[in-house]
FINUSE-88199 format. One record per residue (C-alpha): y, x, z. Coordinates in Angstrom, 1 decimal. Example, Ala and Ser with C-alpha at 12.3 -4.5 7.8 and 13.67 -1.06 7.14 Angstrom:
+--------+--------+--------+
|      Y |      X |      Z |
+--------+--------+--------+
|   -4.5 |   12.3 |    7.8 |
|   -1.1 |   13.7 |    7.1 |
+--------+--------+--------+
END
This chain:
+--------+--------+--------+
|      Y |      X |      Z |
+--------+--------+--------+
|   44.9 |   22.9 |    3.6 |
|   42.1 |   24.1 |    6.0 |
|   41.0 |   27.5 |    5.2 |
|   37.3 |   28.0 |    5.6 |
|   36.3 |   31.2 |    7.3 |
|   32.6 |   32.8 |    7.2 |
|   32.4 |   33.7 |    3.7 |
|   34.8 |   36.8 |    3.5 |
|   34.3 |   38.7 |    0.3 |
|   31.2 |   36.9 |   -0.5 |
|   30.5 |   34.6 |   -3.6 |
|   30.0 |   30.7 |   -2.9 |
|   29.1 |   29.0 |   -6.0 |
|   30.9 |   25.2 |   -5.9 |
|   29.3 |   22.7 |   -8.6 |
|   31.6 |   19.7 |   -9.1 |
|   35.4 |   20.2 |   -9.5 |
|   36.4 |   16.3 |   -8.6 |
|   38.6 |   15.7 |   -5.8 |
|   35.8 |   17.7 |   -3.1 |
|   34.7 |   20.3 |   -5.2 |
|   38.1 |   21.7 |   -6.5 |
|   39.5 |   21.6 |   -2.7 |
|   36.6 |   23.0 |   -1.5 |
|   37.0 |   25.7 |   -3.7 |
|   40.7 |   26.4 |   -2.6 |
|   39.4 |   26.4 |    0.9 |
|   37.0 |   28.9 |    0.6 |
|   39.5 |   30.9 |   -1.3 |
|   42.0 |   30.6 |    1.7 |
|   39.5 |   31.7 |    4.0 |
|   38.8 |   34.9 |    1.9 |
|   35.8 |   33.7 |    0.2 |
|   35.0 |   34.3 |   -3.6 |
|   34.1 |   31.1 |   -5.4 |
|   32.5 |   30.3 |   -8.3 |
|   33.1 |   27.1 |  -10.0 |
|   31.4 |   25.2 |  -12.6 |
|   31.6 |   21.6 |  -14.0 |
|   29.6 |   19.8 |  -16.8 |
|   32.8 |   18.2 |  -17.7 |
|   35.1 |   20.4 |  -19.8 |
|   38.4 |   19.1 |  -18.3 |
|   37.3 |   20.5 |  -15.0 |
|   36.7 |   23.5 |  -15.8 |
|   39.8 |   24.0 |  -17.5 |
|   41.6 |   22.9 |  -14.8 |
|   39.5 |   25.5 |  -12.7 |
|   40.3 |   27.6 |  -15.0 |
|   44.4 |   26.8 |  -14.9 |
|   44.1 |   28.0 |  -11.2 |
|   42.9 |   31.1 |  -11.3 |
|   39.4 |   30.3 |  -10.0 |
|   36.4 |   32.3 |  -11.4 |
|   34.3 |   30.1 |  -14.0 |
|   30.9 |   30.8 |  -14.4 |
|   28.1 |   28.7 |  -15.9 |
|   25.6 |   28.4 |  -13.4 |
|   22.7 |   27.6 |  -15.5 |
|   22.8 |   31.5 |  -16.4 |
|   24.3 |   33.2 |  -13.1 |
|   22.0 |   34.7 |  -10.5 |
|   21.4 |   33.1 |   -7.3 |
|   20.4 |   35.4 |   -5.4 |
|   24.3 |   36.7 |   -5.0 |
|   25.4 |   33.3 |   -3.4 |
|   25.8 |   33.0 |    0.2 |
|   26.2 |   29.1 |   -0.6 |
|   25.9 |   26.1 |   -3.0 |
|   28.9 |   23.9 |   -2.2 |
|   27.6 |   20.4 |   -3.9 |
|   29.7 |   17.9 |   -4.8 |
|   28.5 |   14.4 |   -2.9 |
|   28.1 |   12.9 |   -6.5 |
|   25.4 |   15.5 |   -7.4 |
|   22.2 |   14.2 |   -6.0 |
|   20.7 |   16.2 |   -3.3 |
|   16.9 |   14.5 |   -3.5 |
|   16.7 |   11.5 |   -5.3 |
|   16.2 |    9.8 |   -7.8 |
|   15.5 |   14.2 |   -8.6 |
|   17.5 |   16.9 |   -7.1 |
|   20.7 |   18.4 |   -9.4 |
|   19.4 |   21.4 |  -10.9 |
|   22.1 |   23.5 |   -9.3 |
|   19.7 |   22.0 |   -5.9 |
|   16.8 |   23.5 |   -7.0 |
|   18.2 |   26.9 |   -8.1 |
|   19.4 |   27.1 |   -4.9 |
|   16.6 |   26.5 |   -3.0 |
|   14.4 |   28.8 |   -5.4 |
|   17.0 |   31.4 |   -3.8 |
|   17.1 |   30.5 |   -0.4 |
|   20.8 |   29.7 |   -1.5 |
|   22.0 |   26.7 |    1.5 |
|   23.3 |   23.8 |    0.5 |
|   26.4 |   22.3 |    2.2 |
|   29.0 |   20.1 |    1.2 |
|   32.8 |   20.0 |    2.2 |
|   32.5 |   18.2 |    5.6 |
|   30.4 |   20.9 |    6.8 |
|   32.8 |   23.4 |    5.2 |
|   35.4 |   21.2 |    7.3 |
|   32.9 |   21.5 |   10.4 |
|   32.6 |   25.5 |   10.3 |
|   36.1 |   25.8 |   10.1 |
|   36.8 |   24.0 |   13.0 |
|   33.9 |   25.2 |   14.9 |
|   35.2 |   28.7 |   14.3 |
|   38.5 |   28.1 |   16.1 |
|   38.4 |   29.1 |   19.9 |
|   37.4 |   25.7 |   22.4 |
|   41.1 |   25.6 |   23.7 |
|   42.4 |   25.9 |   19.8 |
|   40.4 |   23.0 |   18.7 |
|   41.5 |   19.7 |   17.2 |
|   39.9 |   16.6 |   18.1 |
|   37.6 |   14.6 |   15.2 |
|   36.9 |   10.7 |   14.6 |
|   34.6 |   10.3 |   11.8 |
|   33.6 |    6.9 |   10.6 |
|   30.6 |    6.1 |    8.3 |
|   28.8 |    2.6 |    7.7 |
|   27.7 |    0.0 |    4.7 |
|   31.0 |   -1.7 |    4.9 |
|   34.6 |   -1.6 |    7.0 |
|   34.6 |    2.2 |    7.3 |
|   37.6 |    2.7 |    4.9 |
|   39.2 |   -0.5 |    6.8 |
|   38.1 |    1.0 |   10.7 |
|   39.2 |    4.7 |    9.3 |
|   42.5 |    3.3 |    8.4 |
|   43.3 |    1.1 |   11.6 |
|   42.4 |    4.0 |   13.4 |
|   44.5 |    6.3 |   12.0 |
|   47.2 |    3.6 |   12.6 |
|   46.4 |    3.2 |   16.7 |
|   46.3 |    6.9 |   17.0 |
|   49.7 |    7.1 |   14.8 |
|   51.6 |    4.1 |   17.4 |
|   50.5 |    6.0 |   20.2 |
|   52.3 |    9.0 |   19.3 |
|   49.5 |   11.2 |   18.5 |
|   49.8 |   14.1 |   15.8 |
|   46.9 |   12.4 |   13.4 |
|   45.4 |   13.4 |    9.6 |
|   43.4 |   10.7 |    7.9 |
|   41.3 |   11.2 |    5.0 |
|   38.0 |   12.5 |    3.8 |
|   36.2 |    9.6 |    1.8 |
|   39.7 |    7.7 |    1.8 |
|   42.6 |    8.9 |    0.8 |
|   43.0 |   12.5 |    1.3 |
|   39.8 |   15.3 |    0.9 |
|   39.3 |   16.6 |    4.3 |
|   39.9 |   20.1 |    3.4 |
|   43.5 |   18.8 |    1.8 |
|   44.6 |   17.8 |    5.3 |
|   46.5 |   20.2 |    7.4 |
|   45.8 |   23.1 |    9.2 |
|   44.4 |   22.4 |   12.4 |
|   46.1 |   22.3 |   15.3 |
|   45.2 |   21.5 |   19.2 |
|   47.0 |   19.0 |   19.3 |
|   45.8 |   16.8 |   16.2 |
|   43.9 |   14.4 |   16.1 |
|   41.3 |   14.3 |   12.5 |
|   40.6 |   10.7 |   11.2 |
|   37.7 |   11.0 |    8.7 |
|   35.4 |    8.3 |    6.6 |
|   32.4 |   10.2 |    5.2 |
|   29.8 |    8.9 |    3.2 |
|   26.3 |    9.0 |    2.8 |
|   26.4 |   11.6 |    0.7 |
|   28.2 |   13.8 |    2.5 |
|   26.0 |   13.4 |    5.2 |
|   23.2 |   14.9 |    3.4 |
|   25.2 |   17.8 |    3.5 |
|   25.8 |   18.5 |    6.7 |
|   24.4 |   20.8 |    9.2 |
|   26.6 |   21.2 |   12.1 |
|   29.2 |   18.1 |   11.6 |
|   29.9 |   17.2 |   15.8 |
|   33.1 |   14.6 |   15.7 |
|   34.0 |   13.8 |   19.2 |
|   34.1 |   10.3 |   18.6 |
|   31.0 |    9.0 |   15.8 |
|   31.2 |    5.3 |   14.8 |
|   28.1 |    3.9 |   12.1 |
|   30.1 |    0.1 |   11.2 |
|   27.4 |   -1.2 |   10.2 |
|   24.1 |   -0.9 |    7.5 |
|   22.8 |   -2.8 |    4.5 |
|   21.1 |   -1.8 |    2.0 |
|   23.2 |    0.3 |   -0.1 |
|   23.1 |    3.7 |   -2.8 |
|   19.2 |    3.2 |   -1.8 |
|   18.4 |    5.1 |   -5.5 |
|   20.2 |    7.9 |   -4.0 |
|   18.0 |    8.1 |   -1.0 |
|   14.7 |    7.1 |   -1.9 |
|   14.9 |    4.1 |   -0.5 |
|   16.1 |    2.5 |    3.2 |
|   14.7 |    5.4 |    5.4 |
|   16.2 |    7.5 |    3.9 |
|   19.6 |    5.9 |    3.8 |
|   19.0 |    5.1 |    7.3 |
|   18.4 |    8.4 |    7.9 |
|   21.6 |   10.0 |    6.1 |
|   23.7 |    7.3 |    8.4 |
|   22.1 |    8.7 |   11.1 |
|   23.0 |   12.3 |   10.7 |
|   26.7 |   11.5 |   11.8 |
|   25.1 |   11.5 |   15.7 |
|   23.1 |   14.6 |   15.3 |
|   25.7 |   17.6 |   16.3 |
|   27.0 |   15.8 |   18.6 |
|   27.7 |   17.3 |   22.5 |
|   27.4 |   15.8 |   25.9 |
|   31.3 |   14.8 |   25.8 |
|   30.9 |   13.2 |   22.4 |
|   31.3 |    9.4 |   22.3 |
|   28.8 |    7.4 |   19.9 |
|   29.6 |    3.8 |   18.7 |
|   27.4 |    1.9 |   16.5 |
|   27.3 |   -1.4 |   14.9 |
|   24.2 |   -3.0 |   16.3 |
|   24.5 |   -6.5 |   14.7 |
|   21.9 |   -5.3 |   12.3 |
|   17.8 |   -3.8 |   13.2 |
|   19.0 |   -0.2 |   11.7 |
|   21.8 |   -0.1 |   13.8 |
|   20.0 |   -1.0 |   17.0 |
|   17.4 |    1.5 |   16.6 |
|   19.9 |    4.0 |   16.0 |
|   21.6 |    3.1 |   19.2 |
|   18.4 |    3.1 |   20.8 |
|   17.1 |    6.2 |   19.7 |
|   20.6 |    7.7 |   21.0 |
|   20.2 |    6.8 |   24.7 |
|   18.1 |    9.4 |   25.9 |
|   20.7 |   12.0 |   24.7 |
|   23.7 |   13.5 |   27.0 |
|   26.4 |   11.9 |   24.9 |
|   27.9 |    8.3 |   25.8 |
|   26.6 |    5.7 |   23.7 |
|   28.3 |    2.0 |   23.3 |
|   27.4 |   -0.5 |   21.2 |
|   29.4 |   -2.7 |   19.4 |
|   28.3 |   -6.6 |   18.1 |
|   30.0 |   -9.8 |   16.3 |
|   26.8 |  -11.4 |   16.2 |
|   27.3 |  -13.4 |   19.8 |
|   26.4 |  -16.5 |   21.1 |
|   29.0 |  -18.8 |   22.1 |
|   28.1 |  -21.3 |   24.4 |
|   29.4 |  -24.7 |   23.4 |
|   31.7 |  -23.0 |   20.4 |
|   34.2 |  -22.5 |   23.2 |
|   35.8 |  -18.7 |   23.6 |
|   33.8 |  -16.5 |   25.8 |
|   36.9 |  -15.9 |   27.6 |
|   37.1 |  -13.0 |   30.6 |
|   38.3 |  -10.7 |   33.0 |
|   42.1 |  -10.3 |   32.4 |
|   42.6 |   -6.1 |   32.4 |
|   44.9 |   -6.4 |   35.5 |
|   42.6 |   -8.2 |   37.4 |
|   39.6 |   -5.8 |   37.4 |
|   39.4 |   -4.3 |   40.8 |
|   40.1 |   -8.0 |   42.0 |
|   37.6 |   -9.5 |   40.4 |
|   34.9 |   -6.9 |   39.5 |
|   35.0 |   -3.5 |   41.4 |
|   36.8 |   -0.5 |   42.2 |
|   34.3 |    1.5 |   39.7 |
|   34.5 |   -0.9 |   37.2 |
|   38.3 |   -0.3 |   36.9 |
|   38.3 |    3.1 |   37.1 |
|   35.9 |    2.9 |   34.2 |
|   38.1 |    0.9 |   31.9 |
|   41.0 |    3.2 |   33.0 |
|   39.3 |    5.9 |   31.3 |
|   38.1 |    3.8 |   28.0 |
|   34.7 |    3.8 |   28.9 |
|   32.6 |    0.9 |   27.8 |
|   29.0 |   -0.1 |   27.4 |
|   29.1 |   -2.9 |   24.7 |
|   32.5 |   -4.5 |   22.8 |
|   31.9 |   -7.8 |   21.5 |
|   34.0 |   -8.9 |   18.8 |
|   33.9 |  -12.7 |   17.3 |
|   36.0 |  -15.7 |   17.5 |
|   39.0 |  -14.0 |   17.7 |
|   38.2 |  -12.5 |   21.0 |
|   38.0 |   -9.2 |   21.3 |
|   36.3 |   -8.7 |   24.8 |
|   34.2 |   -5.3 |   26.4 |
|   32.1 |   -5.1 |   29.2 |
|   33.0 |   -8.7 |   30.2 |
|   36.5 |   -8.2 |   30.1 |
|   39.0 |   -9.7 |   27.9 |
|   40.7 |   -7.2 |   25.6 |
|   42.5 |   -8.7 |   22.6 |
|   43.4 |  -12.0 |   21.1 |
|   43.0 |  -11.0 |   17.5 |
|   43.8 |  -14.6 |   15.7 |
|   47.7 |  -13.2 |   16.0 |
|   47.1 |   -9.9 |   14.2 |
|   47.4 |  -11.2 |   10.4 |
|   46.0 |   -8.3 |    8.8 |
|   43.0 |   -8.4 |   10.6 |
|   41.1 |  -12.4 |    9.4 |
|   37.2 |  -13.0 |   10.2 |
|   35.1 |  -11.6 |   12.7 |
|   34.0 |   -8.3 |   10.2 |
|   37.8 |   -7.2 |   11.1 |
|   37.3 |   -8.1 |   14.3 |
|   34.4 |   -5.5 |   14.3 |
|   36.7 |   -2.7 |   12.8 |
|   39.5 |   -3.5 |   15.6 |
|   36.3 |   -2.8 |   18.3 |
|   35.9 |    0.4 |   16.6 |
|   39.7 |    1.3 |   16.7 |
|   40.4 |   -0.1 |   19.7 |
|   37.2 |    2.0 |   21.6 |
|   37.7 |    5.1 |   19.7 |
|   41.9 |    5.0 |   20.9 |
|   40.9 |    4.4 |   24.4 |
|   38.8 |    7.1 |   24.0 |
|   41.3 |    9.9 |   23.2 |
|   43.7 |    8.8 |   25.6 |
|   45.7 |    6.2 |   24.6 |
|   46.4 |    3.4 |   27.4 |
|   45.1 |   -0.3 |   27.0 |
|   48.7 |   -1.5 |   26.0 |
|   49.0 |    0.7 |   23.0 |
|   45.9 |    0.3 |   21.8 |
|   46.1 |   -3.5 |   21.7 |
|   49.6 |   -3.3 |   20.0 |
|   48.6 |   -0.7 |   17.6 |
|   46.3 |   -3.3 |   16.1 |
|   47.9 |   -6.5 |   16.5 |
|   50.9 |   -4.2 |   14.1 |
|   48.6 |   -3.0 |   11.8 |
|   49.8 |   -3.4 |    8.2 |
|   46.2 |   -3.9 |    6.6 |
|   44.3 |   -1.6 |    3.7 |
|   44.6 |   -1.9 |    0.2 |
|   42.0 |   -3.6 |   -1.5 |
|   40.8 |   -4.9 |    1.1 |
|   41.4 |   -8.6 |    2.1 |
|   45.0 |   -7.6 |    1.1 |
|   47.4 |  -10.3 |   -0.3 |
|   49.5 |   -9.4 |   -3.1 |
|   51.1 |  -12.6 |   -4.2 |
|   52.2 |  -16.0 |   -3.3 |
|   52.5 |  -18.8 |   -5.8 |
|   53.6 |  -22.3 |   -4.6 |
|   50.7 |  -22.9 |   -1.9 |
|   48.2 |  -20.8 |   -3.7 |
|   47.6 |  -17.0 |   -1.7 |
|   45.9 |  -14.7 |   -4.1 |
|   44.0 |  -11.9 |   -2.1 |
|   42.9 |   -8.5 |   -3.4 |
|   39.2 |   -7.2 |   -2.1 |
|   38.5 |   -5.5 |   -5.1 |
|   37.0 |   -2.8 |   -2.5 |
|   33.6 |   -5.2 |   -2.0 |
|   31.7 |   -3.4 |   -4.1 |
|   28.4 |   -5.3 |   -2.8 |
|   27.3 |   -8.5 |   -1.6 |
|   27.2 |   -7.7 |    1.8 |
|   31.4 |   -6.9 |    1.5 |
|   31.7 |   -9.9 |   -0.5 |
|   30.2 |  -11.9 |    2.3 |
|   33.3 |  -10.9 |    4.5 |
|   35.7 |  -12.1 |    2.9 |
|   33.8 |  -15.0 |    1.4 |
|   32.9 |  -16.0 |    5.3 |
|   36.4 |  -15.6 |    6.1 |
|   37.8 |  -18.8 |    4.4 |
|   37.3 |  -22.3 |    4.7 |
|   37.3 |  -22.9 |    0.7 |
|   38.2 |  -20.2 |   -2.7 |
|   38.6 |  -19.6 |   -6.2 |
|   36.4 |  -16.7 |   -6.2 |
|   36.4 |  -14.2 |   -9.0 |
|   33.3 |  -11.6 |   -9.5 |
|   31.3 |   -9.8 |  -11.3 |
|   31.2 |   -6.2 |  -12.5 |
|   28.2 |   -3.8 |  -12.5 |
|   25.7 |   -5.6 |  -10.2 |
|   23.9 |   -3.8 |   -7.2 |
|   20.2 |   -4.5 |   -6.3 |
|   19.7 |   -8.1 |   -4.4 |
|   22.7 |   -9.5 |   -7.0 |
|   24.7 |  -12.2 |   -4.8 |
|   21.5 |  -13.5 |   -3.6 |
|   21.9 |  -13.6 |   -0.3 |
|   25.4 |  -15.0 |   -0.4 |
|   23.7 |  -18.1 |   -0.9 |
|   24.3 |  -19.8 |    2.4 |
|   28.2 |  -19.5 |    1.6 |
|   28.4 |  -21.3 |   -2.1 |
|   29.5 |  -24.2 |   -0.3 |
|   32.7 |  -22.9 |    0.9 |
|   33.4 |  -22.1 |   -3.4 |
|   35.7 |  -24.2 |   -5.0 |
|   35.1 |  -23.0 |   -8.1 |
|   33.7 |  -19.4 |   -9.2 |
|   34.8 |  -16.9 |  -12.3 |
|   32.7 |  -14.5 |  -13.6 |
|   33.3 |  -11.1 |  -15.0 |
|   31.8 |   -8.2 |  -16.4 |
|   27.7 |   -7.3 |  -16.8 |
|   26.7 |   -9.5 |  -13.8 |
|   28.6 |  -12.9 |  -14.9 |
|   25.1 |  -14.7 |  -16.3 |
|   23.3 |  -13.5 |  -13.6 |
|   25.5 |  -14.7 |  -11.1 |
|   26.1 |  -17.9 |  -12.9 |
|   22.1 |  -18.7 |  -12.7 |
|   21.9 |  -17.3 |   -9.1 |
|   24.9 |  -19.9 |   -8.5 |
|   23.4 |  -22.9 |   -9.5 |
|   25.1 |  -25.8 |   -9.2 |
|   27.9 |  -24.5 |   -7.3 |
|   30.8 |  -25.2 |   -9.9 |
|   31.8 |  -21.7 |  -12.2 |
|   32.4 |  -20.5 |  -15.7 |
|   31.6 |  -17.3 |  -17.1 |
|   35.3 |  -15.8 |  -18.2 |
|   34.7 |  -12.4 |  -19.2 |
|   37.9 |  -10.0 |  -18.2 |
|   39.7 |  -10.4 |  -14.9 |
|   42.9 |  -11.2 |  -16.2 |
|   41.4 |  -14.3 |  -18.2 |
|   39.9 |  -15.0 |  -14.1 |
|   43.2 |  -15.3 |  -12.8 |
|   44.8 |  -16.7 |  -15.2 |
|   42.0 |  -19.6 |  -14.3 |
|   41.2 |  -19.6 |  -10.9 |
|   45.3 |  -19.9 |  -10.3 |
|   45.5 |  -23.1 |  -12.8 |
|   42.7 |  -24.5 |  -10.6 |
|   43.9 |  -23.5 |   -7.4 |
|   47.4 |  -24.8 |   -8.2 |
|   46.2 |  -28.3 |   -9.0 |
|   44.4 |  -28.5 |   -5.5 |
|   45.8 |  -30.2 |   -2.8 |
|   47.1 |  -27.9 |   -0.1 |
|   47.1 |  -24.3 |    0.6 |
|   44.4 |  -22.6 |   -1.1 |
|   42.9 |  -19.0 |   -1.6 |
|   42.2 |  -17.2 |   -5.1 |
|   40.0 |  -14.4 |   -3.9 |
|   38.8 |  -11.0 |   -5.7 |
|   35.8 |  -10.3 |   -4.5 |
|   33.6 |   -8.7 |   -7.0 |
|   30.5 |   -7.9 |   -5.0 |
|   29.8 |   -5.6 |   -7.7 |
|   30.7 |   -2.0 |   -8.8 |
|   33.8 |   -1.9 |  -10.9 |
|   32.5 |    0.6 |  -14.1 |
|   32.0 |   -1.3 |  -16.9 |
|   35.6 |   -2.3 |  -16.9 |
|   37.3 |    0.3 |  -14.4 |
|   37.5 |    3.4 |  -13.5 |
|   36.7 |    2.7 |  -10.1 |
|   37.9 |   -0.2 |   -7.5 |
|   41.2 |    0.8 |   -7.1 |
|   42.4 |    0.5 |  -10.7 |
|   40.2 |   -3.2 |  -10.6 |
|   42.3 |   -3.7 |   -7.5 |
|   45.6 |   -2.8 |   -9.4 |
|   44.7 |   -4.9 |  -12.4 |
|   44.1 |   -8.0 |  -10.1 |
|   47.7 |   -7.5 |   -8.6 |
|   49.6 |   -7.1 |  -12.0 |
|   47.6 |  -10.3 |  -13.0 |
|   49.0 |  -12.2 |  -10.0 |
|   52.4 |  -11.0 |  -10.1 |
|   52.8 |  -11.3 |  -13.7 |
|   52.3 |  -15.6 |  -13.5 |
|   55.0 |  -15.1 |  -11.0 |
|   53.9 |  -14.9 |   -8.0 |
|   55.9 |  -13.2 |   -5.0 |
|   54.8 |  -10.3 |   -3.4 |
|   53.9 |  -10.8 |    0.3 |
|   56.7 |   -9.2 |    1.9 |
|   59.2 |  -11.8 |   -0.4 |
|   56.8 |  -14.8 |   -0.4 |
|   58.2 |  -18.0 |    2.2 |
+--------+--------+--------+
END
């Protein structure tokens, strides 16, 4: 745990006791802080309650003896209407701040030489899959490294800080919106779609939450963005003026002639190119990484071959491994262990992740492409599938996946958006099936009777609540499907 200092003997009121709220409160409680905790929900408070924390209701306490409001990022800050525990605060002159500026203070209360050193990833899609093949790199490389924040682990749960460590953190828009003073060393934005747009009044303001992940950042920080999309090139844009090193990252490039784009072998740099030109990749610094075809190239020199890292398929991993691969270089790590760390990388759950092999059918698991824009990855990434989705639909529906029906054998449909989908799909050949067991159960009959190897693919582009708790447990149900008509895991399949 990181304790939070600042807040000796004074009361911080914390609304939301999920994962967040109820570490944030044990934070501020290690850093001598007296917190106050309530929940809507019964079972947190109880639980609250069961620690020893002070309970209070809110709705009746005053204000005016806060030093802070400690939000939970699934309490609304501004839109659609701001939690009333937002206003009461503001009535007050009470700030609101969520844990990843509590992380932030807390760090940025440590002497200079004392610090640790901060990656934080944010983006539509691929941050949970960069945050994770980060982490990895940094991990190969020998570096002491904690990964969590909006994967995995709450950022206050990781350990105490240390100068030596190195912090690997996804954050969300929402925690975004609650930060003042966040400066991570190295900032990456993935990439932007329209996404949680109800939660931001619309795409400025989304744009603008993304955005916020630059904003503390100092003249030695390191900014990557995604700029394959308009938001992420004017975000780059409006970033060059600034002190910090900017580089851009794209997947989006022309290929002359489909051929690969080939160049400068790292060895060969001061050869071919120049003296400064080595001396700049020998300290990881790049203007633009370009990452399609397999290629993974920067500053016109060729880094990686990625068509032999197996956990890494289509050019949206390709983007992630630019991430990883700049961020590594970076902090330090050479060329060589950067490029192994992600050729060995194991891949994320959920995410373009096989669980089981039956005959010459691979069933993949991207139950984490909880919008079309996800969806589209993986969809892009095959030649031909048995696609199952469906679930709770986000705005646009699978509208703009249009261009890739052709490469759908056969589509099942699940959940609240199955009719839709079926009339957005058209002729493309698919049945409305209901429950995602009675999906695999057809998409593998199918896909066995096929000639050749063929993919069954999860790939909801839809939230998972009408029918799960959240994607994981949809991503667990689609493996225990799979293995239960026999199919070998991965690690056993020939």
């Amino acid at each position: 745990m990181i304790p939070v200092p600042g807040y000796e003997g004074r009361r911080v009121a914390v609304f939301g006791l999920g994962r967040s709220g109820i570490t944030a409160a044990r934070a501020l409680k290690a850093g001598g802080a007296v917190p106050v905790l309530w929940d809507d929900g019964v079972s947190g408070r109880l639980q609250a309650e069961a620690e020893g924390f002070t309970v209070e209701d809110l709705t009746a306490a005053d204000w005016s003896g806060f030093a802070a409001l400690v939000l939970s990022p699934g309490a609304p800050l501004t839109h659609p209407k701001p939690h009333w525990t937002v206003d009461r605060a503001k009535a007050a002159g009470v700030p609101v701040i969520g844990d990843v500026e509590l992380f932030a203070r807390a760090l940025s209360a440590l002497p200079q030489d004392k610090r640790p050193r901060v990656v934080a990833i944010t983006g539509t899609n691929g941050k949970s899959t960069t945050t994770a093949l980060i982490g990895w790199v940094l991990k190969q490389a020998g570096l002491t490294v904690h990964v969590g924040g909006n994967i995995g682990i709450g950022v206050l749960a990781l350990p105490e800080p240390t100068p030596d460590a190195v912090y690997v953190i996804e954050v969300s828009s929402y925690q975004l919106d609650l930060t003042t003073s966040f400066a991570p060393d190295v900032a990456i934005l993935t990439n932007i779609s329209p996404d949680h747009l109800d939660r931001h009044g619309g795409m400025e303001g989304y744009v603008a939450a993304k955005a916020r992940l630059f904003a503390g950042q100092t003249a030695g920080g390191l900014a990557l963005v995604g700029v394959d999309e308009e938001w992420g090139r004017r975000i780059a844009e409006s970033l060059r003026d600034r002190t910090g090193r900017v580089t851009t990252v794209m997947t989006n490039v022309v290929v002359v002639g489909g051929g690969r784009r080939g160049g400068v072998a790292p060895g060969t740099i001061a050869e071919k190119l120049s003296a400064a030109r080595a001396e700049r990749f020998a300290e990881g610094r790049f203007i633009s990484l370009e990452a399609t075809d397999g290629e993974l190239t920067g500053d016109s020199i060729a880094l990686a071959d990625l068509t032999v890292a197996r956990s890494l398929p289509g050019r949206h991993n390709a983007q992630n491994a630019a991430f990883a691969y700049a961020a590594a270089r970076a902090l330090g790590v050479s060329h060589d262990d950067a490029v192994a760390g992600l050729l060995s990388f194991p891949g994320l759950a959920h995410r373009m992740e096989t669980v089981g092999v039956l005959g010459d059918v691979r069933f993949v698991n991207d139950s984490k492409a909880t919008n079309a824009d996800a969806a589209r990855q993986a969809l892009a990434s095959y030649p031909s599938v048995y696609w199952i989705a469906g679930g709770v639909p986000k705005a646009g529906g699978i509208d703009d996946l249009a261009d890739l029906f052709p490469r759908i054998a056969r589509a099942y449909l699940i959940g609240q958006a199955a009719d839709d989908f079926a009339l957005t799909l058209g002729a493309t050949p698919h049945q409305v099936v209901g429950t995602l067991d009675k999906a695999v159960e057809a998409a593998a009959r199918d896909a066995a009777a096929a000639e050749g190897e063929q993919v069954v693919l999860l790939s909801p582009a839809c939230a998972s609540f009408d029918q799960f708790p959240d994607f994981e447990a949809r991503g667990e149900a689609f493996r225990a499907a799979v293995l239960s008509l026999g199919a070998r895991p991965p690690q056993v399949a020939k």
